[in-house]
SENUDREN-359575 format. One line per field, with one value per atom (N, C-alpha, C): atom name; z, x, y. Coordinates in nm, 2 decimals, m for minus. Example, Ala and Ser with C-alpha at 12.3 -4.5 7.8 and 13.67 -1.06 7.14 Angstrom:
BEGIN
at <- c(N;CA;C;N;CA;C)
Z <- c(0.78;0.78;0.78;0.71;0.71;0.79)
X <- c(1.32;1.23;1.32;1.28;1.37;1.29)
Y <- c(m0.57;m0.45;m0.33;m0.22;m0.11;0.00)
***
This chain:
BEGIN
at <- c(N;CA;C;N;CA;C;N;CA;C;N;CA;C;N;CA;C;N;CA;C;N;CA;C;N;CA;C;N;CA;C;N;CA;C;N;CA;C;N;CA;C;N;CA;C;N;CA;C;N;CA;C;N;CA;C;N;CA;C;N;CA;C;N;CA;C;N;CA;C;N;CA;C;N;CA;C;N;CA;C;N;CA;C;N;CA;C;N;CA;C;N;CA;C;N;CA;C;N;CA;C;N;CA;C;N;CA;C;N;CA;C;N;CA;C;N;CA;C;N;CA;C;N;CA;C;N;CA;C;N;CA;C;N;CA;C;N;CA;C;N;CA;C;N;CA;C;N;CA;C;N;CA;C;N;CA;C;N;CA;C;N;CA;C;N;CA;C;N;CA;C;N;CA;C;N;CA;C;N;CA;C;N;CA;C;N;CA;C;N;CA;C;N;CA;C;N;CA;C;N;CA;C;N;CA;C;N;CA;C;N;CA;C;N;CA;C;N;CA;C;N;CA;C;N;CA;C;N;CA;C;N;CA;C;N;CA;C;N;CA;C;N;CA;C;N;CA;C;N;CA;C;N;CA;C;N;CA;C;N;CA;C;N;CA;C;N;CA;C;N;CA;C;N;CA;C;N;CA;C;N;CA;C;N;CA;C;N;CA;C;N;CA;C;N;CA;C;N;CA;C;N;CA;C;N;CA;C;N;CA;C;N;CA;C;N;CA;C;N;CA;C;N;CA;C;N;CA;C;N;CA;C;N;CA;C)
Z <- c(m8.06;m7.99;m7.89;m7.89;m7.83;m7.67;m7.52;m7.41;m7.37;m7.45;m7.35;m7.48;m7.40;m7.45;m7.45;m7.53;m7.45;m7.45;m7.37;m7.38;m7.46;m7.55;m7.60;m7.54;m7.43;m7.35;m7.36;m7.38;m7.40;m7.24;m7.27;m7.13;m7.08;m6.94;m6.90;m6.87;m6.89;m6.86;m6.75;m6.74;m6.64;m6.56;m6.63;m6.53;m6.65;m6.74;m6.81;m6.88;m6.95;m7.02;m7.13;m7.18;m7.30;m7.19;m7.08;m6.95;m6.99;m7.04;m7.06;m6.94;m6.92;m6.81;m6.76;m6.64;m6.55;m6.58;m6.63;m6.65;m6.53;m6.42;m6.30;m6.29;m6.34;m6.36;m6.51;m6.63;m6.71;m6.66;m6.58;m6.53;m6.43;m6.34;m6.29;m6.35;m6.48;m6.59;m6.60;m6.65;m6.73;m6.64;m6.51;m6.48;m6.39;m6.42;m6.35;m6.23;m6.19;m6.06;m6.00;m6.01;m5.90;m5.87;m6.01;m5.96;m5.86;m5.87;m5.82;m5.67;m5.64;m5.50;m5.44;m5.52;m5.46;m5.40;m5.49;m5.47;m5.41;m5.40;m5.31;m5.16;m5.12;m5.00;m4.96;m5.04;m4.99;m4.95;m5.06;m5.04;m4.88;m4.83;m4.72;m4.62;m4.67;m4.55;m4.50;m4.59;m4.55;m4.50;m4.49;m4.47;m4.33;m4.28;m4.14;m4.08;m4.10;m4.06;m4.04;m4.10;m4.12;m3.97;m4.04;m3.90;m3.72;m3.75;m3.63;m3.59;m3.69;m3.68;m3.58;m3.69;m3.62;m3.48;m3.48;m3.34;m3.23;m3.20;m3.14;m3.09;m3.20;m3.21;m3.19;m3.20;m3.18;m3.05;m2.99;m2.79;m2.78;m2.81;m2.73;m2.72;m2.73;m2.76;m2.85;m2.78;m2.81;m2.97;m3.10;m3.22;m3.22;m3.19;m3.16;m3.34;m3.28;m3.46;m3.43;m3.44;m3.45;m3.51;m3.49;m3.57;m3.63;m3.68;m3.81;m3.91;m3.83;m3.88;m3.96;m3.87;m3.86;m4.04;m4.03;m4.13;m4.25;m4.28;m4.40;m4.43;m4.35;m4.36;m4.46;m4.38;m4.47;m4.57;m4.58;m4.74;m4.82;m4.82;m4.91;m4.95;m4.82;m4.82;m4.92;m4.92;m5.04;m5.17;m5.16;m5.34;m5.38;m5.27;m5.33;m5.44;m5.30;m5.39;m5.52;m5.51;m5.60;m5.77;m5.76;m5.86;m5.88;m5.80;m5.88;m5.94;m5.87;m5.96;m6.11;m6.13;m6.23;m6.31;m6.29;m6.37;m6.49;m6.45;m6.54;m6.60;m6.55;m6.65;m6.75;m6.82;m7.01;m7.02;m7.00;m7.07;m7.15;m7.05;m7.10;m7.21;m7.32;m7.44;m7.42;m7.45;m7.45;m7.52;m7.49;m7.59;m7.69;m7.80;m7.91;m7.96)
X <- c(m4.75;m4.65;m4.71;m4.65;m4.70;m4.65;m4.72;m4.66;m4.60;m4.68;m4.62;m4.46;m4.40;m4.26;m4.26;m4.23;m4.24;m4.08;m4.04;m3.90;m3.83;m3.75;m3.69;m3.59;m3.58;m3.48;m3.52;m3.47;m3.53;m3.61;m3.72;m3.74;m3.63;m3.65;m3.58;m3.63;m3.55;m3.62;m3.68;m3.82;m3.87;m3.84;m3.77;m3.73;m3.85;m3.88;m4.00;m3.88;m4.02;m3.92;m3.80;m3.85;m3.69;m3.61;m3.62;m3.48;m3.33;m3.25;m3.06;m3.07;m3.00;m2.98;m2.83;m2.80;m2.68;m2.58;m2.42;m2.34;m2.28;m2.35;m2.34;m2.41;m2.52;m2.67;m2.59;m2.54;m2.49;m2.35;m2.23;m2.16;m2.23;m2.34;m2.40;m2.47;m2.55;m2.61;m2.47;m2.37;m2.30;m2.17;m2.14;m2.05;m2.14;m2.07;m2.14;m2.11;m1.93;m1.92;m2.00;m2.02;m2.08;m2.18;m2.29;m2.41;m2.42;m2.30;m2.31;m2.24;m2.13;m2.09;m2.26;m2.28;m2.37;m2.53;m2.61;m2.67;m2.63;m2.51;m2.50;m2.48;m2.40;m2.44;m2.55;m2.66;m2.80;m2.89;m2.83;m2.90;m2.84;m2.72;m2.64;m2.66;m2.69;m2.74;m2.93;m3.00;m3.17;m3.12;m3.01;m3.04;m3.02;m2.86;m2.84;m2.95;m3.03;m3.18;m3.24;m3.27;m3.38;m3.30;m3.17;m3.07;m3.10;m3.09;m3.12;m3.26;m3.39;m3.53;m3.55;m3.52;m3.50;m3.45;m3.37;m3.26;m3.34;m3.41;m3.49;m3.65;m3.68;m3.77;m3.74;m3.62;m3.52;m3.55;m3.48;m3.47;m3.62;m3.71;m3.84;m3.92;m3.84;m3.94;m4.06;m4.18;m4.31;m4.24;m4.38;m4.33;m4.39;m4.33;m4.41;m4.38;m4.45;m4.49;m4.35;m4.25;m4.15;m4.04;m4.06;m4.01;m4.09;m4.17;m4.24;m4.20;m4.20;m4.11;m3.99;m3.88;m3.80;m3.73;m3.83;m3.83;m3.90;m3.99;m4.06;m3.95;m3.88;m3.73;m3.66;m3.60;m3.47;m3.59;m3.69;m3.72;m3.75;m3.73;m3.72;m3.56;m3.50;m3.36;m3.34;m3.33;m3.29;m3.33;m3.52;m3.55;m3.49;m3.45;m3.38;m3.27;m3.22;m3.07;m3.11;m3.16;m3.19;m3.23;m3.29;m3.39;m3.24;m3.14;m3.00;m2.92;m2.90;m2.80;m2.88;m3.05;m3.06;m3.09;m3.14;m3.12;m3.25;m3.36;m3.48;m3.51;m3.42;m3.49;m3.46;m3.51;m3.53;m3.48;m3.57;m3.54;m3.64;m3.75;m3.88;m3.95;m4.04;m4.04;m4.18;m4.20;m4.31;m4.43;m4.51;m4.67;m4.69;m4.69;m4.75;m4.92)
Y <- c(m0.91;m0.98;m1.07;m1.19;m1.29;m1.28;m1.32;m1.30;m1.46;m1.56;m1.66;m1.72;m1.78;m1.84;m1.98;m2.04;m2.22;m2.19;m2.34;m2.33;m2.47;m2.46;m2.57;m2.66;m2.66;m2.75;m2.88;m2.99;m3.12;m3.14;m3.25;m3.31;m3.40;m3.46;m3.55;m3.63;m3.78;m3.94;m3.91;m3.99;m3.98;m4.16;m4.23;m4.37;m4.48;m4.45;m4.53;m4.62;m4.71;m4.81;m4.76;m4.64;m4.63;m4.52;m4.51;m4.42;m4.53;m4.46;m4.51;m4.59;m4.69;m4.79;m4.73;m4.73;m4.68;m4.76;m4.69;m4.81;m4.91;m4.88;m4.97;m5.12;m5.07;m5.16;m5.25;m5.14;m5.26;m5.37;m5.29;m5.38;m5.49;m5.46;m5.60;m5.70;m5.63;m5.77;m5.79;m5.79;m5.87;m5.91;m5.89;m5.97;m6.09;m6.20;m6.31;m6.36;m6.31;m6.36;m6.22;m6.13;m6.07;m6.10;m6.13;m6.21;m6.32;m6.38;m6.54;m6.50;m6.42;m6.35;m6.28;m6.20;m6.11;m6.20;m6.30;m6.35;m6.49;m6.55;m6.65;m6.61;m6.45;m6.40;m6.43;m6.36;m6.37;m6.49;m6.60;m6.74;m6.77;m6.76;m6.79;m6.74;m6.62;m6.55;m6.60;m6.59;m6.66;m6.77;m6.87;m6.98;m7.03;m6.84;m6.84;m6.79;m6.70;m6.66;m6.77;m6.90;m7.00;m7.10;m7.09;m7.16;m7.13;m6.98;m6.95;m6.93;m6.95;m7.00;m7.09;m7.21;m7.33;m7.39;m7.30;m7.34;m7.34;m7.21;m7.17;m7.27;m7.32;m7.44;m7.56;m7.58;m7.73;m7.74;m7.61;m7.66;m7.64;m7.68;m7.69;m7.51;m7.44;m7.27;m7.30;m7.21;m7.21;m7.13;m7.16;m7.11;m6.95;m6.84;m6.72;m6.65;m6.58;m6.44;m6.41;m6.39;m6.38;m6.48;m6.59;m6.68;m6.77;m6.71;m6.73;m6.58;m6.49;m6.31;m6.40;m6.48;m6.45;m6.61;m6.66;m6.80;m6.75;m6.64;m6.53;m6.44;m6.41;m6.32;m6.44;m6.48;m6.60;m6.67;m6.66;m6.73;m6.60;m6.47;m6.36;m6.35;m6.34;m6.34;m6.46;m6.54;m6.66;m6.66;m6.59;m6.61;m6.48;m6.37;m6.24;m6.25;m6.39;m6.46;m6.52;m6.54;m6.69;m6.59;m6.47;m6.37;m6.34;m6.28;m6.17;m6.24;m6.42;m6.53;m6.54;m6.59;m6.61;m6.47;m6.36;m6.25;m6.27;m6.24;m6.26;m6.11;m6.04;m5.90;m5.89;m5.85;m5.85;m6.00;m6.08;m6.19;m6.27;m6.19;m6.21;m6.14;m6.23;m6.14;m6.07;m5.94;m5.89;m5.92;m5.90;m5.95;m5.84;m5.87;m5.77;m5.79)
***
């Protein structure tokens, strides 16, 4: 008689490329005003960050590491926007 047992319980996704996609993740690929709400927040919002960059440099303020912080913020904030409006995942074809 044998001591060890394996056990048949299936594994679980570990998150890899064939992991089921969340039906949340599918209602945001496919509705578009959310994309366009959700990532036009963000374009608007880098742009009030960039706004209030500037402002700060307009009246004559020395340019400190902080608004240069603060102008690297609003240009992620915008391409963040800019990546969830156009939606490039799986769109791209893979190399065989």
């Amino acid at each position: 008689m044998s001591c060890s047992t394996m056990s048949t319980a299936p594994e679980a996704p570990t998150g890899g490329a064939d992991a089921p996609v969340s039906k949340t993740s599918q209602l945001f690929k496919g509705c578009w005003s959310c994309r366009v709400i959700s990532g036009g927040g963000l374009v608007l919002s880098g742009a009030y960050v960039y706004h209030a960059a500037r402002g700060v440099m307009r009246l004559g303020g020395p340019t400190s590491m902080g608004t240069v912080a603060q102008i690297t913020f609003a240009a992620c904030l915008a391409a963040w926007g800019i990546v969830i409006i156009a939606d490039p995942v799986g769109k791209a074809q893979r190399k065989t």
